[in-house]
N, CA, C and O atoms as a CHARMM CRD file, in Angstrom:
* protein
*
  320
    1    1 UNK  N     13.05200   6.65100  10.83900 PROA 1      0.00000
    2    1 UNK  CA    11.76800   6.81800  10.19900 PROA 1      0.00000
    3    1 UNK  C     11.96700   6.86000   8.67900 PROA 1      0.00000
    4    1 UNK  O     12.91200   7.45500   8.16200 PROA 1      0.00000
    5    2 UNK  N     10.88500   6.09600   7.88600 PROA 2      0.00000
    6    2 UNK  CA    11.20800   6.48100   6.45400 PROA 2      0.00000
    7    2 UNK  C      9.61400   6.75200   6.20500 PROA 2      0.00000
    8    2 UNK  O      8.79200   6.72100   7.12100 PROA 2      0.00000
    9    3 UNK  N      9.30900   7.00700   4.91300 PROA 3      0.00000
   10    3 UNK  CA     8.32300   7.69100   4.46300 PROA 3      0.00000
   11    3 UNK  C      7.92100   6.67300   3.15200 PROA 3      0.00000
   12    3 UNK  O      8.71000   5.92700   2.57100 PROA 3      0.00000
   13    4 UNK  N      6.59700   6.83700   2.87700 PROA 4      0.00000
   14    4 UNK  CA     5.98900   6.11800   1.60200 PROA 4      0.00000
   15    4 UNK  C      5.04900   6.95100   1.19400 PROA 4      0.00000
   16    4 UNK  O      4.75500   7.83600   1.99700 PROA 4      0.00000
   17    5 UNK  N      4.42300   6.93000   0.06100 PROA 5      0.00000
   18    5 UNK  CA     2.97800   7.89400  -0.57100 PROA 5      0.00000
   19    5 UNK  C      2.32000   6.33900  -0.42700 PROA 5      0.00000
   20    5 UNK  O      2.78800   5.21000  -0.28000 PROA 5      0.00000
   21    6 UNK  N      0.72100   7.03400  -0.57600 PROA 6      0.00000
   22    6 UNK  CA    -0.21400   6.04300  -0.96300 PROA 6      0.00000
   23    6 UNK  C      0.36900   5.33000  -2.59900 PROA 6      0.00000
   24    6 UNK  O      0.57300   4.12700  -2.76700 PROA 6      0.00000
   25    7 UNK  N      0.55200   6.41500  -3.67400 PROA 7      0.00000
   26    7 UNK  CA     0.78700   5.82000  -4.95900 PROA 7      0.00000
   27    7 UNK  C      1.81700   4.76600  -4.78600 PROA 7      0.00000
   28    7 UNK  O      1.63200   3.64600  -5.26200 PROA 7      0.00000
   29    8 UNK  N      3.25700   5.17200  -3.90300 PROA 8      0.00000
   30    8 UNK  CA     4.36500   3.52700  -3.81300 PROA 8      0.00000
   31    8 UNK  C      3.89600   2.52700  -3.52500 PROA 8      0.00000
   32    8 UNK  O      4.46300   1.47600  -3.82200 PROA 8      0.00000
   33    9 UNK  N      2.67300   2.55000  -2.83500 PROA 9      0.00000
   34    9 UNK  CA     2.25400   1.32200  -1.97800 PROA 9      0.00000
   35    9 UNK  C      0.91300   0.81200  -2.69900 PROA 9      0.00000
   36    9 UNK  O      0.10900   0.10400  -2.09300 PROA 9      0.00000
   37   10 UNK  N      0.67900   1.29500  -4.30300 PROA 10     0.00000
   38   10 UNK  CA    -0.61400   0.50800  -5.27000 PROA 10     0.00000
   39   10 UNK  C     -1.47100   1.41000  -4.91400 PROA 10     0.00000
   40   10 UNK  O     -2.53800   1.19100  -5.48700 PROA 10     0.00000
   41   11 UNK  N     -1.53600   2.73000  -3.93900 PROA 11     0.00000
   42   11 UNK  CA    -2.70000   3.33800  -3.54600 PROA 11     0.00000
   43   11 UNK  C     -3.07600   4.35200  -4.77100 PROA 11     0.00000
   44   11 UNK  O     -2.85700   3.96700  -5.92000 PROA 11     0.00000
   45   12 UNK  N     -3.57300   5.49100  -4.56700 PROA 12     0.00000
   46   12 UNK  CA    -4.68600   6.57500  -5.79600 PROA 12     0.00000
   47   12 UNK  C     -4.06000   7.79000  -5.11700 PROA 12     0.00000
   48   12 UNK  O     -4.70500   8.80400  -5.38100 PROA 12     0.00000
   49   13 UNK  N     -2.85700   8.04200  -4.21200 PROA 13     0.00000
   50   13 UNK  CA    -3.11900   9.53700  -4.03200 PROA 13     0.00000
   51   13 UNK  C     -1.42100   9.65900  -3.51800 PROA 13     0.00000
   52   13 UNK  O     -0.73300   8.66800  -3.27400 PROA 13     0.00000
   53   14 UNK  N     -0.97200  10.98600  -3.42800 PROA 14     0.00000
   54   14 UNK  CA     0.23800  11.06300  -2.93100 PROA 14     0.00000
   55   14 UNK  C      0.49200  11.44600  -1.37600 PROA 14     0.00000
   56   14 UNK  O      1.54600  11.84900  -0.88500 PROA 14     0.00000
   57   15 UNK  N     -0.97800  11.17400  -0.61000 PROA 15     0.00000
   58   15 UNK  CA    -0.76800  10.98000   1.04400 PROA 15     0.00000
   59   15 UNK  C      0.66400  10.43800   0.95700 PROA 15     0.00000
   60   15 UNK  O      1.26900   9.86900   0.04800 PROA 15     0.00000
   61   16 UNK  N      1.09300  10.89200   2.50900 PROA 16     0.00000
   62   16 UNK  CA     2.81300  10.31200   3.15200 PROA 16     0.00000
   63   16 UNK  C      2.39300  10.01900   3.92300 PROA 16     0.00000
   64   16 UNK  O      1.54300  10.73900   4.44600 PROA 16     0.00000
   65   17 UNK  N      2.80700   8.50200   4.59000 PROA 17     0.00000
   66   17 UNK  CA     2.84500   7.71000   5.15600 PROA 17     0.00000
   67   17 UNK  C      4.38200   7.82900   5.82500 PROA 17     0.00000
   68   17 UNK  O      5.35700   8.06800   5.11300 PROA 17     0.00000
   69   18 UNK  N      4.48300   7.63100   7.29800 PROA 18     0.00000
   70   18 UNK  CA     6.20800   7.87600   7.84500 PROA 18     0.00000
   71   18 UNK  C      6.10200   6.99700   9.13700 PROA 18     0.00000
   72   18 UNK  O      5.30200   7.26900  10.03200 PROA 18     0.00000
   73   19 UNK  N      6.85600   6.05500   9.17800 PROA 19     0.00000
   74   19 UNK  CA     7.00500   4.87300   9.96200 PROA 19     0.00000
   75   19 UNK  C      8.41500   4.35000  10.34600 PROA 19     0.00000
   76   19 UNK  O      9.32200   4.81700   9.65700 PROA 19     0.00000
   77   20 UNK  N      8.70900   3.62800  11.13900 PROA 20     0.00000
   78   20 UNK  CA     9.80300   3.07000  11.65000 PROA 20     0.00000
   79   20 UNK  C      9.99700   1.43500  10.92600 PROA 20     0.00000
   80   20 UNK  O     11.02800   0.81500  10.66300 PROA 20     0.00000
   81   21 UNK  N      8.88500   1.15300  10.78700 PROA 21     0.00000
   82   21 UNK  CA     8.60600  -0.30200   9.86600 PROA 21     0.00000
   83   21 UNK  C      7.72000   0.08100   8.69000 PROA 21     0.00000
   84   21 UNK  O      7.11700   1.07100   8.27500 PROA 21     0.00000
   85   22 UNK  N      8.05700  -1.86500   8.17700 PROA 22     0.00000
   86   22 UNK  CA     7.04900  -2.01000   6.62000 PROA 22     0.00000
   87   22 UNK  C      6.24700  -1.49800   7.30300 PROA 22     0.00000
   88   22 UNK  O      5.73700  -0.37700   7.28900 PROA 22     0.00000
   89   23 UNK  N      6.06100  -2.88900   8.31100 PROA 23     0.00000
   90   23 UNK  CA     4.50300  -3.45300   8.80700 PROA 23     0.00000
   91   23 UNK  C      3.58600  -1.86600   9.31500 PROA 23     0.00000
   92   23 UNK  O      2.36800  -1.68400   9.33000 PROA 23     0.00000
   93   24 UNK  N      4.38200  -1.17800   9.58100 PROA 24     0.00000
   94   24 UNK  CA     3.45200   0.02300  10.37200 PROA 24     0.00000
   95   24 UNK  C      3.57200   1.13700   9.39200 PROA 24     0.00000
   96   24 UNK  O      3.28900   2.30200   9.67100 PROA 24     0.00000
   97   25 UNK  N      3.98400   0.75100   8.28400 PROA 25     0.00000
   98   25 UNK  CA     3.15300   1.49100   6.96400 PROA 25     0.00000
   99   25 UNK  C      2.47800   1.02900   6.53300 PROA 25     0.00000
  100   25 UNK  O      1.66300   1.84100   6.09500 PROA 25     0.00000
  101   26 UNK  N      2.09000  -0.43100   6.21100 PROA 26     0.00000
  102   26 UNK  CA     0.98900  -1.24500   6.33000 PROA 26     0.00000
  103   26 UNK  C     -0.11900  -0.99800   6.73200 PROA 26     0.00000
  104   26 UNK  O     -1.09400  -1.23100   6.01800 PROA 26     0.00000
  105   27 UNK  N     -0.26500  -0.37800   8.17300 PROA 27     0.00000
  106   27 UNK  CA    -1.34600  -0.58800   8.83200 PROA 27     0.00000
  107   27 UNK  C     -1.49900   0.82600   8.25700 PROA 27     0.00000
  108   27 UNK  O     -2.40200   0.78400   7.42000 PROA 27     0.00000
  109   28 UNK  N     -0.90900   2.24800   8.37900 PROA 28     0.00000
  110   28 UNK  CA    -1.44900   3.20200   8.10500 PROA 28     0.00000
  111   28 UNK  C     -1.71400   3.72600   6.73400 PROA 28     0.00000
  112   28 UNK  O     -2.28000   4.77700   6.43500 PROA 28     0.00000
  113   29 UNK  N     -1.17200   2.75000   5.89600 PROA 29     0.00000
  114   29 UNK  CA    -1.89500   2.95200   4.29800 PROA 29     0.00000
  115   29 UNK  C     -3.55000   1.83700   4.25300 PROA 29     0.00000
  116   29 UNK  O     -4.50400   2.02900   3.50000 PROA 29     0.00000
  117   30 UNK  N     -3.41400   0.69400   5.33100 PROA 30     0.00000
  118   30 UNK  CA    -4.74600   0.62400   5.34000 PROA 30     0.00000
  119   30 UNK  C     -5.74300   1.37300   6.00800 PROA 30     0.00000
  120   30 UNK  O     -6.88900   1.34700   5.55900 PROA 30     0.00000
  121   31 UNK  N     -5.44200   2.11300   7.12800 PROA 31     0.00000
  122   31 UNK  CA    -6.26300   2.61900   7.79200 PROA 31     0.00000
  123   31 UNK  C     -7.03600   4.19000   6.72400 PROA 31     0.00000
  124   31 UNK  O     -8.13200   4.74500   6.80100 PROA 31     0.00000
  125   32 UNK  N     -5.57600   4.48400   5.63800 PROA 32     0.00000
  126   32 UNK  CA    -5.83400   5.49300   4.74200 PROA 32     0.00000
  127   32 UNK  C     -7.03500   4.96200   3.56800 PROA 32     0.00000
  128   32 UNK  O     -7.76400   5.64500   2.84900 PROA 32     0.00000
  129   33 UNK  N     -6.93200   3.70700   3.67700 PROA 33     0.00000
  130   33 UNK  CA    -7.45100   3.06600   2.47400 PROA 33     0.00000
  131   33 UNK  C     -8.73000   2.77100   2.92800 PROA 33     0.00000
  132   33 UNK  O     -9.51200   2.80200   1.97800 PROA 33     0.00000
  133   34 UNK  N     -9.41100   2.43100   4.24100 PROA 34     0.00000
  134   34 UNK  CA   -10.37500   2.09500   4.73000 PROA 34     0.00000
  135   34 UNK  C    -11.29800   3.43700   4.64100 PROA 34     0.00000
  136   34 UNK  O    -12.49200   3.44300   4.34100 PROA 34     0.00000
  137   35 UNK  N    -10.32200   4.82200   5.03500 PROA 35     0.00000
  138   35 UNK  CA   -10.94500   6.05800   5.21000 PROA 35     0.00000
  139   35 UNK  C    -11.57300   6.47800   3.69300 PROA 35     0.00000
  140   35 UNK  O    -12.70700   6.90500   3.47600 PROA 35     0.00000
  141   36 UNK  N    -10.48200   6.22400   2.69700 PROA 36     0.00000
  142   36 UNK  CA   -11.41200   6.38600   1.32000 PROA 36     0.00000
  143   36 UNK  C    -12.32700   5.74700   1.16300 PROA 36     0.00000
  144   36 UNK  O    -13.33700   6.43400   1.00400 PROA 36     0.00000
  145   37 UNK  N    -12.53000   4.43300   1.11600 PROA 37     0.00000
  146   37 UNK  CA   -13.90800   3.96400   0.86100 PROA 37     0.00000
  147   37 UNK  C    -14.52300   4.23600   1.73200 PROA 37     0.00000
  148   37 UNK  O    -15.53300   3.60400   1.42200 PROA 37     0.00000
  149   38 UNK  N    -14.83200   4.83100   2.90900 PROA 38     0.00000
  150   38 UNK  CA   -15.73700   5.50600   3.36600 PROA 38     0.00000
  151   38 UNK  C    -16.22200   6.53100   2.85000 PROA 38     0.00000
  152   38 UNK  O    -17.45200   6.56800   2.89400 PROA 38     0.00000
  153   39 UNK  N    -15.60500   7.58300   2.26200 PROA 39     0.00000
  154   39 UNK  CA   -15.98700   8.44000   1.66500 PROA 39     0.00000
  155   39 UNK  C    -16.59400   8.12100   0.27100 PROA 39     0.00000
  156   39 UNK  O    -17.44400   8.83900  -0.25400 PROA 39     0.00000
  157   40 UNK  N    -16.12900   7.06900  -0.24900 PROA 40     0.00000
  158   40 UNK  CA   -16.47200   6.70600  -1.84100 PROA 40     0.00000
  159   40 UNK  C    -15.74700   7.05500  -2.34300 PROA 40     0.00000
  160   40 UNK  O    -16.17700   7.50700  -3.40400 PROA 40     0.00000
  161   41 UNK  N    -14.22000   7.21100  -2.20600 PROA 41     0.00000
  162   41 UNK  CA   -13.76800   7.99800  -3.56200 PROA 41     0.00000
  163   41 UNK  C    -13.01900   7.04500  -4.41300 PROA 41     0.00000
  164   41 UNK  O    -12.19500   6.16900  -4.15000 PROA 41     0.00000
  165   42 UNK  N    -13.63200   7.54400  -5.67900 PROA 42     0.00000
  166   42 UNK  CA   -13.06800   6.27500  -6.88600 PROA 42     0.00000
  167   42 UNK  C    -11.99600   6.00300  -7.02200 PROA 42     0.00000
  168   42 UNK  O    -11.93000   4.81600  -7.33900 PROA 42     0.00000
  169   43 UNK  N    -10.67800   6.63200  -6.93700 PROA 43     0.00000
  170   43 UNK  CA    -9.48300   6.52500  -7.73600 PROA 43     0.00000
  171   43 UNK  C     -9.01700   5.37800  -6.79900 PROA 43     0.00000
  172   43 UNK  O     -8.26100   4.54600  -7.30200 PROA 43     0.00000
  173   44 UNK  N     -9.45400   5.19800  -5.20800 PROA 44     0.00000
  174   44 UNK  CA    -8.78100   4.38800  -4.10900 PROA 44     0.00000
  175   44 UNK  C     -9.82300   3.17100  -4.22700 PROA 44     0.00000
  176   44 UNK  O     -9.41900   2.02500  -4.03100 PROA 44     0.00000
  177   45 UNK  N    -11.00100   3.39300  -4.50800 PROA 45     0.00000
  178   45 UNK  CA   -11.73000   2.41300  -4.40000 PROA 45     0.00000
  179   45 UNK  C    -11.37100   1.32300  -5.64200 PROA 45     0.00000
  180   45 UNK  O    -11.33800   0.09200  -5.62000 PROA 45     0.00000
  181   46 UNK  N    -11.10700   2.31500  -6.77000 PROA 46     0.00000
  182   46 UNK  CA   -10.59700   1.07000  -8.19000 PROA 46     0.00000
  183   46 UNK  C     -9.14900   0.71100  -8.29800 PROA 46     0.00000
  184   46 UNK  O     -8.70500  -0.03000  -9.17500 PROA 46     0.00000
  185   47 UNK  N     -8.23200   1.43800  -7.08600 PROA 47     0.00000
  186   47 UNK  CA    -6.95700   0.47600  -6.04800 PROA 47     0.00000
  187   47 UNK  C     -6.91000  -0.31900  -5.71000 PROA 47     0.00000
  188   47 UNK  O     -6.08700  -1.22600  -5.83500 PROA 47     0.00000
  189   48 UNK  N     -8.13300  -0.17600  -4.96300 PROA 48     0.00000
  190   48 UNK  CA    -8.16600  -1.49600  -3.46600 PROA 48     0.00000
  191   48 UNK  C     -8.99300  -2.71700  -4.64300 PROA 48     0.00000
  192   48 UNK  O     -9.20600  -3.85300  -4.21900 PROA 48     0.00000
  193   49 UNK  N     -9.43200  -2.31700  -6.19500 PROA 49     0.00000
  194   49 UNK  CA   -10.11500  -3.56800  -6.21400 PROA 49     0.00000
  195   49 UNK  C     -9.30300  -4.37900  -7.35100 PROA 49     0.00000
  196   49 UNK  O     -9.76000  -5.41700  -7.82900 PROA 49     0.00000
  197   50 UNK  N     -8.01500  -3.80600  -7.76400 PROA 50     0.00000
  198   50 UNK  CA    -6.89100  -3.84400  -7.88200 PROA 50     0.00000
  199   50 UNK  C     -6.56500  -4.53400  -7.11400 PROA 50     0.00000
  200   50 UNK  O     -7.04400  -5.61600  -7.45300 PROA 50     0.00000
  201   51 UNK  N     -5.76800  -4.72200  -5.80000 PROA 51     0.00000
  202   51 UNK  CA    -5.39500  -5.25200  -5.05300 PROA 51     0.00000
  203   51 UNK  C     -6.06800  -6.59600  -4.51000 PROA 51     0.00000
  204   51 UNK  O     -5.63800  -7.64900  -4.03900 PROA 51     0.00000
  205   52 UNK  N     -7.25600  -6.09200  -4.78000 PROA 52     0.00000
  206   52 UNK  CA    -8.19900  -7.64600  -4.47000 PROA 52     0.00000
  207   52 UNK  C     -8.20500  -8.43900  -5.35200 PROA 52     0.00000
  208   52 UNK  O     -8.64700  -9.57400  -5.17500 PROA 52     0.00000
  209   53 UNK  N     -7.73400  -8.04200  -6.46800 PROA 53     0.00000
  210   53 UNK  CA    -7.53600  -9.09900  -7.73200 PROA 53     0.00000
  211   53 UNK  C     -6.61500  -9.62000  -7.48800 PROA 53     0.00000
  212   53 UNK  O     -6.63300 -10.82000  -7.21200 PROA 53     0.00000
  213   54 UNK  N     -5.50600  -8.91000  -7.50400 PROA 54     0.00000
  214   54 UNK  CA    -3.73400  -9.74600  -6.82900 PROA 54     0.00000
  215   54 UNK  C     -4.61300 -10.93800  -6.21800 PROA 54     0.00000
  216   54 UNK  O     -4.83100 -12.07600  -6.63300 PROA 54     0.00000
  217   55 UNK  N     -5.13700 -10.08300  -4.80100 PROA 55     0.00000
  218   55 UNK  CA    -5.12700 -11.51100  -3.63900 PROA 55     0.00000
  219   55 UNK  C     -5.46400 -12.46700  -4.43800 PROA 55     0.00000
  220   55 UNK  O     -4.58200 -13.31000  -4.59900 PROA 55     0.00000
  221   56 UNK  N     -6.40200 -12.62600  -4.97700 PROA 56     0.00000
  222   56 UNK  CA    -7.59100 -13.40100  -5.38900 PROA 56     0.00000
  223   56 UNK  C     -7.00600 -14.34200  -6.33900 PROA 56     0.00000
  224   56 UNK  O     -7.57000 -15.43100  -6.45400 PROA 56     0.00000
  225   57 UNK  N     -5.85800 -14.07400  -7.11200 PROA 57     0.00000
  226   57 UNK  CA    -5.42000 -14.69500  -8.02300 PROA 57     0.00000
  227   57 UNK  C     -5.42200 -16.35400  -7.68000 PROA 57     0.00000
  228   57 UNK  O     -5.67900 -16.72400  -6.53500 PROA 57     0.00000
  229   58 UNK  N     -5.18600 -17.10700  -8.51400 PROA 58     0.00000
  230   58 UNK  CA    -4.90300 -18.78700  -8.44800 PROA 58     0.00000
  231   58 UNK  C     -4.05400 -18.74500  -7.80800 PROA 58     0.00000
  232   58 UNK  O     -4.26700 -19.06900  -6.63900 PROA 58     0.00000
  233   59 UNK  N     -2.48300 -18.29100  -8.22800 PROA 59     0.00000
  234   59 UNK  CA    -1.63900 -18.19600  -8.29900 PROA 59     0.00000
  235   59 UNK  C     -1.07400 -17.11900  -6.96800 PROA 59     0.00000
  236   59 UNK  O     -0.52600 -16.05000  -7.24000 PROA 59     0.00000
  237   60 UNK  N     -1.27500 -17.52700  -5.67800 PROA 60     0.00000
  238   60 UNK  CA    -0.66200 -16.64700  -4.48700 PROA 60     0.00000
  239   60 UNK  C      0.31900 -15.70200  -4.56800 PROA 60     0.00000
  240   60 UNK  O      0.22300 -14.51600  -4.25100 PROA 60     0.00000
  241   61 UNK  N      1.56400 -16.45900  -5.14600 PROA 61     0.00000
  242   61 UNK  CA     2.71500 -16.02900  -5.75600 PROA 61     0.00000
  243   61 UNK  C      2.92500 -15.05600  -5.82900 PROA 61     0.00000
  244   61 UNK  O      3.93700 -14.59100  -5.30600 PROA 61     0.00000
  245   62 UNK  N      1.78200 -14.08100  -6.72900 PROA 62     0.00000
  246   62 UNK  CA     2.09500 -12.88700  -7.02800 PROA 62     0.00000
  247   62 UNK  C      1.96800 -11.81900  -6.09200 PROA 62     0.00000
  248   62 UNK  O      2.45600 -10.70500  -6.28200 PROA 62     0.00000
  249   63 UNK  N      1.13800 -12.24100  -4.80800 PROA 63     0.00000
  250   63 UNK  CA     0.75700 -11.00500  -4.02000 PROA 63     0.00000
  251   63 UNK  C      2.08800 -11.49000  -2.66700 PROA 63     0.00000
  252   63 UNK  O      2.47600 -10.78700  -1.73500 PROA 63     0.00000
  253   64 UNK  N      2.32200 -12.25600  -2.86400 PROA 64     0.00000
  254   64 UNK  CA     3.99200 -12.39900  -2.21600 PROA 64     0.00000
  255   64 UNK  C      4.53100 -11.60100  -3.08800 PROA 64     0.00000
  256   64 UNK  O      4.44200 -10.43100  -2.71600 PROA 64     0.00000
  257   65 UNK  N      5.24300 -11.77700  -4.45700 PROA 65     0.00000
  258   65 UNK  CA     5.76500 -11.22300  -5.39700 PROA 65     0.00000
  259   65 UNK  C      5.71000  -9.26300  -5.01400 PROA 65     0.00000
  260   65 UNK  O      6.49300  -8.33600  -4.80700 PROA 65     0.00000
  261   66 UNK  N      4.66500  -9.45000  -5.08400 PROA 66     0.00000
  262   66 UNK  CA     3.72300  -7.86000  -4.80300 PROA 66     0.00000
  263   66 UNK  C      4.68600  -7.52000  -3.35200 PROA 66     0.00000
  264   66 UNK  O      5.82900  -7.06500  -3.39700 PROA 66     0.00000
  265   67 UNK  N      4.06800  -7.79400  -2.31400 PROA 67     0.00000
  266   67 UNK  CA     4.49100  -7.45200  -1.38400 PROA 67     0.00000
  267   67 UNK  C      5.95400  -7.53800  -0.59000 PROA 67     0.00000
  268   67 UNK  O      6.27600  -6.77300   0.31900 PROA 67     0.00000
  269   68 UNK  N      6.85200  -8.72600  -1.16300 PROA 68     0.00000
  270   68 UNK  CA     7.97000  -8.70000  -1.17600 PROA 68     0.00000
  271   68 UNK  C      8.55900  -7.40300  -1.95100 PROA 68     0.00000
  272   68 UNK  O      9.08400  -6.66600  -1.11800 PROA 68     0.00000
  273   69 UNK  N      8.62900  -6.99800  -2.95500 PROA 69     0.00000
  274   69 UNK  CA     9.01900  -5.24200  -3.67300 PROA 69     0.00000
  275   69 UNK  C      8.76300  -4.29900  -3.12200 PROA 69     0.00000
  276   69 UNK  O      9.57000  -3.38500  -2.95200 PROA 69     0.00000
  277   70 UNK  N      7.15200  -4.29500  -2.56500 PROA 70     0.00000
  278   70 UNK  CA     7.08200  -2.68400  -1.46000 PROA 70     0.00000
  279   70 UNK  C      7.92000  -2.96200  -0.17100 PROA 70     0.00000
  280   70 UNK  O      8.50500  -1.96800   0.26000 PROA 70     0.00000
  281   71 UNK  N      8.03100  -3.72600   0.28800 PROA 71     0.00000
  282   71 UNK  CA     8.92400  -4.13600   1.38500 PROA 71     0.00000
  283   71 UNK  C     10.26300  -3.89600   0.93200 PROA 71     0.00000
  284   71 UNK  O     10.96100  -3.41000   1.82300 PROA 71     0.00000
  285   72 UNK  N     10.91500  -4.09500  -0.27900 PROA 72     0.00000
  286   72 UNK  CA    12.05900  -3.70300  -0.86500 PROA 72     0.00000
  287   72 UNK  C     12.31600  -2.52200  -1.09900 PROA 72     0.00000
  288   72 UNK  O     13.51200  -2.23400  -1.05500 PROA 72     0.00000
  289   73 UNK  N     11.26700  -1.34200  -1.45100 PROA 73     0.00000
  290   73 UNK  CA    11.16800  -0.15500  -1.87900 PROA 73     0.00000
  291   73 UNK  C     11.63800   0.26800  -0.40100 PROA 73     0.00000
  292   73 UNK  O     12.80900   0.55800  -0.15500 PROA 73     0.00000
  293   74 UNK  N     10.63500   0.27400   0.53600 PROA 74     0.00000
  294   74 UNK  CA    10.73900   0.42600   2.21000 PROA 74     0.00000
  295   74 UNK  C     11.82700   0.73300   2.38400 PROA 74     0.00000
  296   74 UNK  O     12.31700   1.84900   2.55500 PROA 74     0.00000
  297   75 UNK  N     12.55500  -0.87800   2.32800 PROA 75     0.00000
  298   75 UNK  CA    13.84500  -1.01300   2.89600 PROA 75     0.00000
  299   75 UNK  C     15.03800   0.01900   2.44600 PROA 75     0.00000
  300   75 UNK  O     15.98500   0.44400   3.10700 PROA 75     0.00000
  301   76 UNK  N     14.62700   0.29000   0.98100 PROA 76     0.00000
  302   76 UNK  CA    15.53800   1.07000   0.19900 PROA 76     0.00000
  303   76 UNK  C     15.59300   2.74700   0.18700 PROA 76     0.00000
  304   76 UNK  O     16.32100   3.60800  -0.30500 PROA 76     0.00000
  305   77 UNK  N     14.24300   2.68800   1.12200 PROA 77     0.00000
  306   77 UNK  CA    14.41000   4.61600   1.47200 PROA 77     0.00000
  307   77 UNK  C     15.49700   4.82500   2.56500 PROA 77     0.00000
  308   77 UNK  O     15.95300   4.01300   3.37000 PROA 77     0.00000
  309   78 UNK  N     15.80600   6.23300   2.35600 PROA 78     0.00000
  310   78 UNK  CA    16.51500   6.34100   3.44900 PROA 78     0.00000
  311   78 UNK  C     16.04300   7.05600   4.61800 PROA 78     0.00000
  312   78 UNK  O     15.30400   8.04100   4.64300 PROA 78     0.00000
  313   79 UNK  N     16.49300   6.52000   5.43900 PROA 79     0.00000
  314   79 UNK  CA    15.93400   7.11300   7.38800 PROA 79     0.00000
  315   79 UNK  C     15.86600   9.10900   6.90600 PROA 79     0.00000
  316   79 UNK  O     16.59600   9.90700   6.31900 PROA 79     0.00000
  317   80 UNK  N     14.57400   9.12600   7.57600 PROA 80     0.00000
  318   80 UNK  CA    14.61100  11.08400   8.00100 PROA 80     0.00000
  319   80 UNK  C     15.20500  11.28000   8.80400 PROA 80     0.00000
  320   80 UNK  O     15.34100  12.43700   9.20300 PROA 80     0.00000
């Protein structure tokens, strides 16, 4: 198992995230990220629109770029 905050992963808060994979920190920093904008709260909501800019870019590249490094960070914690 390794561990991530919302902030390693581009998020607004220091939630821990603890998974066996990227991919299934993935899903539970989105499922964290879905739960803030439900609530409205700004600091995650002007994250995620952050992040929608990456996507959005011309230039794909970068949200590979992007996501290839948190996947590196991942890889680079060590097991609990």
């Amino acid at each position: 198992m390794k561990s991530m905050t919302c902030n390693e992963l581009g998020g607004a808060c220091g939630a821990v995230f603890t998974a066996e994979t990227f991919e299934e920190i993935q899903e539970k920093s989105k499922k964290h990220g879905m739960d803030m904008f439900q609530k409205q709260d700004t600091a995650h909501i002007q994250a995620m629109q952050k992040m929608r800019d990456l996507m959005q870019t011309a230039d794909s590249k970068n949200m590979a770029k992007w996501l290839k490094e948190k996947r590196l960070a991942f890889e680079a914690k060590p097991e609990e």
